[in-house]
C-alpha positions in Angstrom: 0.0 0.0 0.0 1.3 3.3 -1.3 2.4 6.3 1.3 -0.1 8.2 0.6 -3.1 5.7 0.9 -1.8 5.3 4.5 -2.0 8.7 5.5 -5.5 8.6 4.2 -7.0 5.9 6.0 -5.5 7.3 8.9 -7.4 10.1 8.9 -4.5 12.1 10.9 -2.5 14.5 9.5 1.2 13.2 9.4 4.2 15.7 9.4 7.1 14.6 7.4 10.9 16.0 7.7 12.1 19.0 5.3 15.4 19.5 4.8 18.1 20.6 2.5 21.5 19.0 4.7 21.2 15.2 4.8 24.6 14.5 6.1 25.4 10.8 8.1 24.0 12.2 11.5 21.0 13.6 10.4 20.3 10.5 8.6 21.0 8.4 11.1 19.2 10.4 13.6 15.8 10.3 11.4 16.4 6.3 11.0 17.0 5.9 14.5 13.6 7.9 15.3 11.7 6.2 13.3 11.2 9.9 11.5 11.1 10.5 7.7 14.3 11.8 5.7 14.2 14.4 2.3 16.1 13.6 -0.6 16.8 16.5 -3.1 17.9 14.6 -6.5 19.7 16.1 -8.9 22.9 15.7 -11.2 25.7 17.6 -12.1 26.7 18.2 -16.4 28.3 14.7 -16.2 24.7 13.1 -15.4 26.5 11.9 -11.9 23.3 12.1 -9.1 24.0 14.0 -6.1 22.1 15.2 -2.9 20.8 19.1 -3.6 19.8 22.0 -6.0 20.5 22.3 -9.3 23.8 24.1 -10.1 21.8 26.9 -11.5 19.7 27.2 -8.5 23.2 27.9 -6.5 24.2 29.8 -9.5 21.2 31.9 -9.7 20.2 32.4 -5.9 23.4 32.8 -4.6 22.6 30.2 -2.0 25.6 28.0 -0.8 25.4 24.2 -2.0 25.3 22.0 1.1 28.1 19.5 2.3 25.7 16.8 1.4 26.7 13.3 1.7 27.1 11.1 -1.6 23.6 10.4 -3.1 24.0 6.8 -3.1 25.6 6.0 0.2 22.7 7.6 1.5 20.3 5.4 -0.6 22.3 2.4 1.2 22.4 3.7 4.6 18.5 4.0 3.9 17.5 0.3 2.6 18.2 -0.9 5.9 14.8 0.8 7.2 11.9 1.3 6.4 10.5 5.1 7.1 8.5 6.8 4.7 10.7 9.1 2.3 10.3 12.5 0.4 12.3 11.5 -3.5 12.3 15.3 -4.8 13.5 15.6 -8.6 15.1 18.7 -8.6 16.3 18.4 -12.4 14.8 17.2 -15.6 17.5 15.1 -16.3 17.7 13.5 -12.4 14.8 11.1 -13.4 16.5 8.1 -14.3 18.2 7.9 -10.5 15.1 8.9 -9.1 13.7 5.4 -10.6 16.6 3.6 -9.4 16.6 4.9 -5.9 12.8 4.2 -5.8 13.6 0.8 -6.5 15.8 0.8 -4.2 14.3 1.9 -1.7 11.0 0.4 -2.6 8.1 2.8 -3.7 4.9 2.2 -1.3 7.5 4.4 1.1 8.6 7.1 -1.6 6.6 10.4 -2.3 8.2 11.3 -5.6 7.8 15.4 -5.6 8.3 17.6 -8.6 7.4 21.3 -9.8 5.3 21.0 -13.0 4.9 23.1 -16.0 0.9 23.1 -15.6 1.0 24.3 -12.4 3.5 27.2 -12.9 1.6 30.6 -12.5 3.1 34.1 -12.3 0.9 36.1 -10.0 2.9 36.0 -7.0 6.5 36.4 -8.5 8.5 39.2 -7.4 10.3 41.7 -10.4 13.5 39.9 -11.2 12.6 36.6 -8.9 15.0 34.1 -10.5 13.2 30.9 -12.6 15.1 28.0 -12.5 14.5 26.3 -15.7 15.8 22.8 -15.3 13.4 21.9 -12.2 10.4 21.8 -14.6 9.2 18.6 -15.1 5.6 18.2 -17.9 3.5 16.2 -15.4 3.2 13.1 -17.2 6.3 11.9 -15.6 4.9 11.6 -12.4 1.8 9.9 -14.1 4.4 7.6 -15.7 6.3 7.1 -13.2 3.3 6.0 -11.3 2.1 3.7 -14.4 5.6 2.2 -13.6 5.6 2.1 -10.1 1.7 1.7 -8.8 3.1 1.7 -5.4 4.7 4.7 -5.4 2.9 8.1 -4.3 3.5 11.6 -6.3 3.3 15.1 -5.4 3.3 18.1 -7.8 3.7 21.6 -7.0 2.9 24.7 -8.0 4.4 28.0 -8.2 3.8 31.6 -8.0 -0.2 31.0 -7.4 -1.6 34.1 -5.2 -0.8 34.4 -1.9 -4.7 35.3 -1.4 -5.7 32.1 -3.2 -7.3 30.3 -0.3 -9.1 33.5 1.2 -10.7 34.9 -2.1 -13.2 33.7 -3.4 -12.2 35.1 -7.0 -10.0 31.8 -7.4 -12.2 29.1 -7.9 -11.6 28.4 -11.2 -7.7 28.6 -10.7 -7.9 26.1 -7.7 -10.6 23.8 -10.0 -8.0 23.6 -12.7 -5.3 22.6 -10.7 -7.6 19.7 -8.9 -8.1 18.9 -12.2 -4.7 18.4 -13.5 -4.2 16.4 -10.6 -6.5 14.1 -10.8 -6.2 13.6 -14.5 -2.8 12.1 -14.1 -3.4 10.5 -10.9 -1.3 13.1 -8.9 -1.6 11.8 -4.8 -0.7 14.9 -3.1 -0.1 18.9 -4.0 2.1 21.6 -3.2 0.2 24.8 -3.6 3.0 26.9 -1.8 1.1 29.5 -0.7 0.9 31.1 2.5 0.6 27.9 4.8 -1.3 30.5 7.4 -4.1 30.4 5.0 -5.5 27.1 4.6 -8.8 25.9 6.0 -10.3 22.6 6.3 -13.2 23.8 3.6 -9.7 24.0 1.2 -8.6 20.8 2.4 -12.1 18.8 1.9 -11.7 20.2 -1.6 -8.9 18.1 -2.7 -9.6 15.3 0.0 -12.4 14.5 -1.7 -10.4 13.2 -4.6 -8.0 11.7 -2.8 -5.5 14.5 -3.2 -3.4 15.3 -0.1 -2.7 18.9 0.3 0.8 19.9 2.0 1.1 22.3 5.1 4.0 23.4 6.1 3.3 24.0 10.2 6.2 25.4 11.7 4.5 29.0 11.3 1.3 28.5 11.9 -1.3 27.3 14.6 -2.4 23.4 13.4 -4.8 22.9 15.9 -7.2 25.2 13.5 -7.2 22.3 10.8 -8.8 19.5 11.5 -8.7 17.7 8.0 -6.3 15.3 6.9 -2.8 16.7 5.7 0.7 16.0 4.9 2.9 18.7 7.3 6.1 19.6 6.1 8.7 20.7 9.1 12.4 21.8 8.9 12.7 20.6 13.0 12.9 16.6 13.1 11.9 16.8 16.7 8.0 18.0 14.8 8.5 15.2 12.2 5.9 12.9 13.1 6.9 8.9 13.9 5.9 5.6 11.5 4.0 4.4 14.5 1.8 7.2 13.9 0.6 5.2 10.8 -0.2 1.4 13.4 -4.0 2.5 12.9 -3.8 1.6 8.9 -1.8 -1.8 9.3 -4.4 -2.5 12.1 -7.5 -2.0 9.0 -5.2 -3.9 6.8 -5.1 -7.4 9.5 -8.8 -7.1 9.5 -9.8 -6.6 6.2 
């Protein structure tokens, strides 16, 4: 049973670890509390895979790349467990290591994340806001990916929607399209990225009702005000929820 199916018949929210350093500690740390560990795939001009950002992400943000740990020792260190992962394609051209780790790794634990060209909007970017090119990815690869790997469980996000999306009702037809696209290519989860302060359970029920999971990232905002099922995104481990959190679903599974 896929990761997202899980959180589903849960009927909980569960909060899974964000992070841009995946060093050894930190990964053993999240394996060792049962937590949930990030993986941002990409490759360098050589088509090697390694942990991070494209190089024109650094290039163009000015951001320092990370001291990550080798992509595939990481993959090793992470066969040995079994907590749920986030597999985020950060380049085009990262997807053939993003099926082997998924393999690897197996898929009914990977969420396989990437920005997609339908979903990119331009109301909320700021003048000369840098676009990074090579982290498009045309949908259908995560509807492919999922044709390939039935197990697995996919997330697309957007970018640059409104930052009023979710409080106005002027947006319906926006937010309709995008549940659309979604469902259409069998897309388990969504990234709207917009202010996380602003989501309601009425939003929630909107894409729960086709079986899409909506992200939240809670570490700036009051939870207790949502009482729908969501996936929460934290950059703290110690808010990352545990896999025992999920016992209720394998508990369904025994008696069905």
């Amino acid at each position: 049973m896929k990761l997202a199916q899980k959180i589903l018949i849960s009927q909980k929210p569960f909060v899974l670890f964000h992070t841009y350093a995946v060093t050894e500690p930190v990964l053993r740390r999240a394996i060792g509390e049962n937590k949930s560990m990030d993986l941002d795939v990409c490759v360098d001009d050589k088509r090697i895979p390694y942990l991070g950002h494209s190089k024109e992400f650094y290039r163009k943000s000015g951001e320092p790349q990370p001291q990550n740990m080798p992509f595939w020792d990481a993959v090793a260190m992470l066969e040995g467990c079994d907590i749920p992962l986030i597999v985020d394609c950060k380049h085009i051209d990262a997807w053939p290591a993003v099926e082997e780790a998924v393999v690897k790794l197996g898929p009914g634990r990977c969420l396989v994340h990437a920005f997609v060209n339908e979903l990119k909007f331009d109301s909320s970017r700021k003048p000369g806001e840098p676009d990074y090119l090579t982290e498009w990815q045309p949908v259908e690869k995560l509807r492919l990916l999922k044709e390939k790997f039935p197990e697995v469980s996919t997330c697309a996000s957007c970018k640059w929607l409104p930052d009023d999306l979710l409080v106005s009702d002027k947006y319906v037809v926006i937010l309709e399209k995008i549940r659309s696209v979604l469902s259409g290519n069998k897309i388990d989860t969504v990234c709207l990225n917009v202010p996380n302060g602003t989501f309601s359970d009425g939003w929630l029920k909107f894409f729960l009702q086709e079986n899409i999971i909506p992200h939240v990232g809670i570490d700036d905002i009051d939870t207790s005000v949502l009482h729908e099922v969501y996936i929460g995104e934290t950059d703290y481990l110690d808010k990352a929820s545990i896999i025992s959190d999920l016992t209720i679903y394998k508990k369904t599974i025994i008696i069905n």
